[in-house]
C-alpha positions in Angstrom: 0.0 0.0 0.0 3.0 2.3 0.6 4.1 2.4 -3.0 0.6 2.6 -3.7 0.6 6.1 -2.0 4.0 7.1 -3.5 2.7 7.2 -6.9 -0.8 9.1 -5.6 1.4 11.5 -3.5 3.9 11.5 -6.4 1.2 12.6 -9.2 -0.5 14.9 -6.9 2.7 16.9 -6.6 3.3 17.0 -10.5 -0.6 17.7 -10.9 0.1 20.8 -8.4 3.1 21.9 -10.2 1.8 21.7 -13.7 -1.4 24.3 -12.3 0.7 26.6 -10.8 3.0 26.9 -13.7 -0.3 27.5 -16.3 -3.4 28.9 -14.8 -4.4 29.6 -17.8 -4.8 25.8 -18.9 -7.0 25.9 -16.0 -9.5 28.4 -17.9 -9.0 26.8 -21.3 -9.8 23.6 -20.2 -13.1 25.2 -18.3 -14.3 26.4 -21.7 -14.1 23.1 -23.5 -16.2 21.3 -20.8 -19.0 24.4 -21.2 -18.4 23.9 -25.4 -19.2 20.3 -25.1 -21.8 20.3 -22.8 -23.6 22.9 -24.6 -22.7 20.7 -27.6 -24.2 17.9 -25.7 -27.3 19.6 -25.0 -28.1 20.8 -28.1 -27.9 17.8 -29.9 -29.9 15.7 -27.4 -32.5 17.8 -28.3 -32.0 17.5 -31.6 -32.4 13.6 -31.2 -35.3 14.2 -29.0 -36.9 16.3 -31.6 -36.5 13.9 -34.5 -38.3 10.8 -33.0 -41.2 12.6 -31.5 
């Protein structure tokens, strides 16, 4: 289990680097999630709308 926790404690560190060094991946990666769930949205009603 300790080597287990290594690796978790090990990419948690590099995962903390990585956001300090480029908030602004951070914000970039915000506005893909809102472009596909608007994406999603839209064509789930799309679907909806073609078999009713």
């Amino acid at each position: 289990m300790t080597a287990f926790l290594e690796i978790i404690n090990s990419l948690r560190t590099e995962f903390i680097q990585e956001a300090n060094n480029a908030p602004k991946l951070f914000k970039d990666l915000a506005k893909v999630e809102q472009y596909i769930a608007g994406s999603y949205k839209t064509r789930s009603f799309i679907d909806r709308g073609m078999y009713e």
